[in-house]
Kinemage of the C-alpha trace (Angstrom):
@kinemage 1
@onewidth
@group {chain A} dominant
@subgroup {mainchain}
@vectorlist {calphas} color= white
{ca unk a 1} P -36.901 -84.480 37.841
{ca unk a 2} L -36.858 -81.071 39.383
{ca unk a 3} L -37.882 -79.709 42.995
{ca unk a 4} L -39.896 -82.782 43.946
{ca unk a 5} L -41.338 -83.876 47.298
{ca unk a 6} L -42.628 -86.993 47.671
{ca unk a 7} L -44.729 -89.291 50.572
{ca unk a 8} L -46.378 -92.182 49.675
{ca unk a 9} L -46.231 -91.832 46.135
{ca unk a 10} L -45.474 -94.989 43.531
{ca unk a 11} L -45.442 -95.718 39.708
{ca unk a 12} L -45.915 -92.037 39.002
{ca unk a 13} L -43.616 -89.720 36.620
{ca unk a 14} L -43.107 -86.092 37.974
{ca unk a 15} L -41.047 -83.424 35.925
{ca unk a 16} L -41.003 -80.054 36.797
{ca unk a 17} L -38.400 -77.386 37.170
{ca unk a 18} L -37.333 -74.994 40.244
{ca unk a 19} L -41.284 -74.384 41.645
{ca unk a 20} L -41.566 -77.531 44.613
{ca unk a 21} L -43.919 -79.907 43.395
{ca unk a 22} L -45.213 -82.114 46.240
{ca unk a 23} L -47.543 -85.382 45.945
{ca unk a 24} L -49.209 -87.450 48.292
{ca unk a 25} L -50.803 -90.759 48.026
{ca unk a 26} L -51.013 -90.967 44.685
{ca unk a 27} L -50.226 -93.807 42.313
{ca unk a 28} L -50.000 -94.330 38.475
{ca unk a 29} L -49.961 -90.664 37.832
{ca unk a 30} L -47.986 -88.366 35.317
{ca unk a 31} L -47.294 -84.583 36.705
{ca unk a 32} L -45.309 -81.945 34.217
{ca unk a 33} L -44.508 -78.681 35.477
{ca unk a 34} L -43.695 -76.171 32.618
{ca unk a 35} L -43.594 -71.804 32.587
{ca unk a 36} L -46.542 -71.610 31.499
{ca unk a 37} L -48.952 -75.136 32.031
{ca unk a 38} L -49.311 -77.966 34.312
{ca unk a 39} L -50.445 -81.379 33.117
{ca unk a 40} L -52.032 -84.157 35.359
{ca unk a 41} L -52.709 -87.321 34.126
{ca unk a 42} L -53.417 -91.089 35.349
{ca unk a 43} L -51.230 -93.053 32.988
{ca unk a 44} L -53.609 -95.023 31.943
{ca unk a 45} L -55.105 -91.971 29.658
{ca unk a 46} L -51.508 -90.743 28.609
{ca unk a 47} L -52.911 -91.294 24.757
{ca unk a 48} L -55.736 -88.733 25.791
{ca unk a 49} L -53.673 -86.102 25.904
{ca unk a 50} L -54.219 -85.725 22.197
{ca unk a 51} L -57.139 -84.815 23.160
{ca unk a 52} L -56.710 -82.221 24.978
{ca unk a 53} L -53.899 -80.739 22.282
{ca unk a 54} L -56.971 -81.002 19.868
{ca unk a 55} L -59.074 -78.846 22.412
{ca unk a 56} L -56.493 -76.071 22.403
{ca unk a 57} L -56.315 -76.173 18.906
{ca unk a 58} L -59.966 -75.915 18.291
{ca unk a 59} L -60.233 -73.114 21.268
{ca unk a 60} L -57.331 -71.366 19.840
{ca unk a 61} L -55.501 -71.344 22.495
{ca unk a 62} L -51.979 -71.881 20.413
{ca unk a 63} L -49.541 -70.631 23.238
{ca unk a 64} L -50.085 -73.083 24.943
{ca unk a 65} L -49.552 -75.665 22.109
């Protein structure tokens, strides 16, 4: 969803919103586009990003949570 591009790219979730988001040759990847963060993931380690929710929290770094 959004202003995507895309050339030999498979398997791979991309959501974004008006800013172009182009991939090449990737595979198996998740991409999200929001105001303020960008998030880039193999799919494989979609659980991890837990992980890095945890890491904001203990950073306090709350806007972005």
């Amino acid at each position: 969803n959004g202003n995507v591009v895309t050339v030999d790219t498979q398997n791979t979730i991309i959501q974004g919103g008006d800013k172009l988001i182009a991939t090449v040759g990737i595979e198996n990847v998740i991409v999200v586009d929001t105001e303020d963060a960008i998030l880039i993931c193999e799919k494989d380690h979609a659980g991890d990003i837990k992980k890095v929710l945890e890491n904001l929290r203990i950073c306090n770094r709350t806007e972005y949570l």
